[in-house]
C-alpha positions as CSV (number, residue, x, y, z in Angstrom):
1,X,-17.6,25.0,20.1
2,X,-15.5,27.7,18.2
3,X,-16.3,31.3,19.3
4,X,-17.2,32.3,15.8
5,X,-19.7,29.4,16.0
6,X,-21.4,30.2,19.3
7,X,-21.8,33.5,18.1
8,X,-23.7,32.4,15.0
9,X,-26.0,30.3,17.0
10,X,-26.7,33.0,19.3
11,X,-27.0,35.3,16.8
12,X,-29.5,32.7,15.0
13,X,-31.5,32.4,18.1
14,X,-32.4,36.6,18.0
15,X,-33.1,35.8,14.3
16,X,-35.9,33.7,15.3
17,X,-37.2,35.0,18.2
18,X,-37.8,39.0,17.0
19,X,-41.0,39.6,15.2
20,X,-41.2,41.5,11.9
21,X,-42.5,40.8,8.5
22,X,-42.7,38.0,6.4
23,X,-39.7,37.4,3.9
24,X,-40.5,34.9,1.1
25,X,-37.0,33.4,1.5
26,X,-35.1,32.7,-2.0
27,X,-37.1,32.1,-5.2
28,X,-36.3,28.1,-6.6
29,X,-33.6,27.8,-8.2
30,X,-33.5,27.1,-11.5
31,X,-29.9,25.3,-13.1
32,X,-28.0,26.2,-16.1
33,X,-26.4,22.9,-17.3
34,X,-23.2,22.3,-15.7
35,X,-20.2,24.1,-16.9
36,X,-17.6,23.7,-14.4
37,X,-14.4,25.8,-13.9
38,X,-11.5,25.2,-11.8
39,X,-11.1,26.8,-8.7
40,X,-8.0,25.1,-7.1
41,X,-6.2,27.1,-4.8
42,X,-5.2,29.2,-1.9
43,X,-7.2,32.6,-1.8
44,X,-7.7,35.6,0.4
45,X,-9.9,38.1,0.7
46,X,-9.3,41.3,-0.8
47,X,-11.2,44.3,1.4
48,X,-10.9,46.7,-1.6
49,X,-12.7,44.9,-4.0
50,X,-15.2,43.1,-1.5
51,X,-18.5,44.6,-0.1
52,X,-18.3,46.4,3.3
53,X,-20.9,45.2,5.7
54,X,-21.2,48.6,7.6
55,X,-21.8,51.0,4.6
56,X,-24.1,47.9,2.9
57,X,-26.2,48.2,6.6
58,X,-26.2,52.0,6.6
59,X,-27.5,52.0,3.2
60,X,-30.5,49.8,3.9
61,X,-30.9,51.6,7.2
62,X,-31.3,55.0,5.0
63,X,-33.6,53.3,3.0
64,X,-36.0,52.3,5.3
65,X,-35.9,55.7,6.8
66,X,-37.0,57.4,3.9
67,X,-39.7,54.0,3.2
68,X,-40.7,55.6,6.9
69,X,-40.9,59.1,5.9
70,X,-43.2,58.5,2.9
71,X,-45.5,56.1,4.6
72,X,-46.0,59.3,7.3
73,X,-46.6,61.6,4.4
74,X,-48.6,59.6,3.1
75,X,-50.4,59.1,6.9
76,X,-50.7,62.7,7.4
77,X,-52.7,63.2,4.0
78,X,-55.3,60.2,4.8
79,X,-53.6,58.4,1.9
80,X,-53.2,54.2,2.3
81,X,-49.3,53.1,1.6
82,X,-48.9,50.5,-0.9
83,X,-46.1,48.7,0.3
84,X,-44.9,45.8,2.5
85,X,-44.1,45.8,6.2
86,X,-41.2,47.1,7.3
87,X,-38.6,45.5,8.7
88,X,-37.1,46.7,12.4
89,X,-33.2,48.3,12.9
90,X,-33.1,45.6,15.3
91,X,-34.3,42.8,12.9
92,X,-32.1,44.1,10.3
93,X,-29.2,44.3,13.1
94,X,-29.3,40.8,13.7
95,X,-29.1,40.1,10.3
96,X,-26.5,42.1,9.4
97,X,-24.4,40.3,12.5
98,X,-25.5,36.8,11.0
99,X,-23.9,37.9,7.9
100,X,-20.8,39.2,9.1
101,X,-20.2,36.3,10.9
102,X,-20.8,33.6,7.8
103,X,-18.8,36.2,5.4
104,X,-16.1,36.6,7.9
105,X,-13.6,33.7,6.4
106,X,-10.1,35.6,5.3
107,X,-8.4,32.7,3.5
108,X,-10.1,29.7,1.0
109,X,-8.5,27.0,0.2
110,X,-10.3,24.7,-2.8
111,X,-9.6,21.1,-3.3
112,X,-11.3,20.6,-6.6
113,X,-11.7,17.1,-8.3
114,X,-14.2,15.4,-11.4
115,X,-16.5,15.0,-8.8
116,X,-16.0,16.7,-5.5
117,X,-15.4,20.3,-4.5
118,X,-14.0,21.1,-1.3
119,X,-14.1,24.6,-0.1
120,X,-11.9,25.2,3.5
121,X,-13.0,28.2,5.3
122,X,-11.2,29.5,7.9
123,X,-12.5,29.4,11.2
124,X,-15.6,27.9,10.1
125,X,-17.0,24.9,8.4
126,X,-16.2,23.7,4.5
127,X,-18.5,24.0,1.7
128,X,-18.1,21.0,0.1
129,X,-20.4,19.4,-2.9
130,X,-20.6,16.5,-5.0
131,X,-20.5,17.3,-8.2
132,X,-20.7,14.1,-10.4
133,X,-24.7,14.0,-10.4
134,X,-27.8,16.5,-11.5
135,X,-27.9,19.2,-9.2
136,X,-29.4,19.5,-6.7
137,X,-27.2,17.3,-4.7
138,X,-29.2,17.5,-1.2
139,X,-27.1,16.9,2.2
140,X,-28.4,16.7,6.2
141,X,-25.7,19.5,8.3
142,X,-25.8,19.8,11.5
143,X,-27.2,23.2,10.5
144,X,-30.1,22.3,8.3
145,X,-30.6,20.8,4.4
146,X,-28.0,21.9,2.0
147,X,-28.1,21.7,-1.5
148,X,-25.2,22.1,-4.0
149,X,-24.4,21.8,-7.3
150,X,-22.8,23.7,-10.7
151,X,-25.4,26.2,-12.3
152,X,-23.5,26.7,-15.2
153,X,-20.2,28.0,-14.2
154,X,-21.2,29.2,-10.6
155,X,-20.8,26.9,-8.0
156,X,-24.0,27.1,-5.5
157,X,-24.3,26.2,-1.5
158,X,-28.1,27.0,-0.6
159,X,-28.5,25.6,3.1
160,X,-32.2,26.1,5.1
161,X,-32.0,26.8,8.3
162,X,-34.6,26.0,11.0
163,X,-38.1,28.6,11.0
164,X,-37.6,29.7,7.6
165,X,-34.3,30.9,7.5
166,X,-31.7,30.4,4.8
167,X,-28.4,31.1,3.3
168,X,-27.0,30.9,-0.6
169,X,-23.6,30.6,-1.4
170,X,-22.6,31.5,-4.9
171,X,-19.0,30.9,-5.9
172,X,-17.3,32.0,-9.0
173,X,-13.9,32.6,-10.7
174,X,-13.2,36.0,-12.4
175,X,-12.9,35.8,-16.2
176,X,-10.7,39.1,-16.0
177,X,-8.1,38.5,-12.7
178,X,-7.4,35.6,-10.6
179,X,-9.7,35.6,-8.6
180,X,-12.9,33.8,-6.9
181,X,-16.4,35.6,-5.9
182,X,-17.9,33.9,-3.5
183,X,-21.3,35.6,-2.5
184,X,-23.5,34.7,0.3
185,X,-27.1,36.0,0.6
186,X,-29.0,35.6,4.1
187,X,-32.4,35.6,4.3
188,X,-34.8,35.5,7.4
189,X,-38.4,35.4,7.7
190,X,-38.3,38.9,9.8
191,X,-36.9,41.0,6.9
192,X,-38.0,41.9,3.7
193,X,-34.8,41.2,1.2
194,X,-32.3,39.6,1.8
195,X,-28.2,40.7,3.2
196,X,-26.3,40.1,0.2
197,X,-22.6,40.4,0.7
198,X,-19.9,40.3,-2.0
199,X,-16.7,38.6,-1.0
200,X,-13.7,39.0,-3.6
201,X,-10.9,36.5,-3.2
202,X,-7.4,36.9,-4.9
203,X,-5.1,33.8,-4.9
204,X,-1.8,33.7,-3.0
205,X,1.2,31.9,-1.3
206,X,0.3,30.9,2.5
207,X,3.9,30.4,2.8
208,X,4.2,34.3,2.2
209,X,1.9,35.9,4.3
210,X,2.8,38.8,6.0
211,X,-0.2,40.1,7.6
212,X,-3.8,39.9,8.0
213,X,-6.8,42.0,8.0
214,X,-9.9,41.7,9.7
215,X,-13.4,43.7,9.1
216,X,-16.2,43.7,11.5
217,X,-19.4,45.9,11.7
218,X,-18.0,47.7,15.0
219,X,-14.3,48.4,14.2
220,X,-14.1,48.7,10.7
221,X,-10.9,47.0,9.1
222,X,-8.1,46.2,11.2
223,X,-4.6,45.1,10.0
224,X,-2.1,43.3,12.2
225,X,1.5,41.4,10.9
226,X,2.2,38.4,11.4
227,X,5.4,35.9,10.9
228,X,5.5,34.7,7.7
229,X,5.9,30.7,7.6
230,X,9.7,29.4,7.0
């Protein structure tokens, strides 16, 4: 098993082992007709445009702070608080590390057809959907139940993982640059909403590559070179 993926399962494990509150997991879905567009290509990620896992953690980690500080206040002056249970850091830790490790594909490649889209990640396994039925189209993974489909013109990957834990894919192409969006929201019964990362793709040459960047919740971006291909 690949590193990336014996990470992910150990990281799934702590998923389902900590105890926290109850997430209600993604709404139903509910499908545009299909509008599909063409999504062909090489692509690689482009850091500047894409979310960054570690501010998008430190932000919900302020946030449940200050939840914290009002439901003392609110403690202190006899007064009930309204609102749901919080989640852990260390819940929304192993969520965050789940996240990073699904988002953390540099280059796409899409083999598109009438009825089939295949979507090669790097390092990890391909997305792939057929398209020449209704969505839902529902498959067995080793992982769990996927379905796929076209809602309109974004291409969807919603996969349910064991004990109420999930993962939606949402791929699109940019109307304004050529590019792809392709964002992934995790959700896990121990956290209240869900980690919702952006990933922006822009298309380019793999014969032309001349270095490669890497982001990760610990180090931050890192860029090394590399030989471009002959």
């Amino acid at each position: 098993m690949p590193p990336a993926m014996r990470r992910f399962s150990f990281i799934l494990l702590l998923v389902l082992v900590l105890p926290g509150c109850q997430s209600e997991g993604p709404k139903p879905a509910r499908y545009a007709p299909a509008d599909p567009i063409d999504m062909t290509g090489n692509w690689e990620v482009d850091y500047a445009r894409s979310d960054n896992i570690q501010r998008r953690f430190n932000t919900i980690i302020r946030q449940l702070q200050q939840e914290a500080e009002r439901r003392a206040r609110a403690a202190e002056r006899g007064q009930s608080y309204s609102g749901s249970p919080m989640a852990s850091g260390r819940d929304l830790l192993a969520l965050a590390e789940m996240a990073e490790i699904i988002t953390a594909p540099e280059l796409l490649e899409v083999i598109q057809t009438d009825n089939t889209v295949r979507i090669k990640r790097e390092n990890s396994f391909a997305l792939i959907c057929v398209t020449d039925r209704p969505p839902p189209t529902v498959t067995q993974t080793p992982f769990g139940i996927e379905q796929c489909g076209w809602d309109g013109h974004q291409l969807f990957f919603d996969i349910s993982l064991p004990d109420g834990l999930s993962i939606r894919h949402r791929v699109t192409r940019s109307a304004l640059a050529d590019s792809i969006v392709l964002q992934t929201a995790v959700y896990s019964p121990t956290v209240r909403e869900p980690f919702i990362v952006n990933r922006v793709y822009s298309r380019f040459d793999p014969s032309k590559a001349g270095y490669r960047c890497t982001q990760t919740l610990t180090k931050g971006t890192v860029c090394t070179t590399e030989k471009p291909e002959s």
